[in-house]
N, C-alpha and C positions, 0 to 999 in steps of 0.2 A: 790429566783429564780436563775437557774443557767447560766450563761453566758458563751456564745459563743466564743471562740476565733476565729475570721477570721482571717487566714493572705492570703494576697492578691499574688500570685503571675503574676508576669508581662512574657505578651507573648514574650519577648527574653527569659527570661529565660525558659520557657520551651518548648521554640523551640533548647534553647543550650540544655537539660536533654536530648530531644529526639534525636540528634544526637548524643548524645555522647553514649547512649545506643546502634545505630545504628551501628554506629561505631565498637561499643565493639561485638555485632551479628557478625557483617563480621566479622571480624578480628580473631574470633574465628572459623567461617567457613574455610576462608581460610587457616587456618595451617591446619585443617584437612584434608581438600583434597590435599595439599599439602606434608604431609606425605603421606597420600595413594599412589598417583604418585609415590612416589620415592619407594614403593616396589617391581614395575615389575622389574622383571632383564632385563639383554640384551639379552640374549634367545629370550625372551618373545615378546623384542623391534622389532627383525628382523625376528617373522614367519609372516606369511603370514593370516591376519584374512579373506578377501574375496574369497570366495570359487564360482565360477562359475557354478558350477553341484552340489550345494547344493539343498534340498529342497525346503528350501524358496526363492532362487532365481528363480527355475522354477516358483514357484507358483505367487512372484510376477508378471514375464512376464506373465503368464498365464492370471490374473488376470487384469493386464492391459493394456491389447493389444488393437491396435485402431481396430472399428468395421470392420470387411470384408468390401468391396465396392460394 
C-alpha cells in the first residue's frame, strides 16, 4: 500500500505566503501605472479636458434636472 505523505502547514505560515504574494501583485501593479503616468507630456498636462458645451455635458444636466415644481 502506498503512503501518504502529509506535511502539515501552520496558519502563520500561510498567512506569511499569502502576503507576500500580495505584496508581489501590488508592487507589480504599481510600476505600471506608474510608467503610464509619466508618458503624458506637458502639453497634454496644461489642456483643458472639461468642455462645458460638450455633449455629454448637456445631456448630463439634461438628464438630471430637479423636477419642475
Amino acid at each position: 500500500m502506498k503512503e501518504r505523505l502529509w506535511t502539515t502547514i501552520a496558519r502563520r505560515d500561510l498567512l506569511r505566503a499569502m502576503m507576500t504574494a500580495a505584496a508581489a501583485t501590488t508592487a507589480g501593479t504599481v510600476a505600471v501605472e506608474a510608467s503610464a503616468a509619466t508618458s503624458e507630456s506637458s502639453g497634454d498636462k496644461r489642456k483643458a479636458r472639461y468642455r462645458a458645451d460638450s455633449a455629454e455635458v448637456k445631456d448630463f444636466y439634461r438628464v438630471n434636472r430637479y423636477p419642475a415644481k
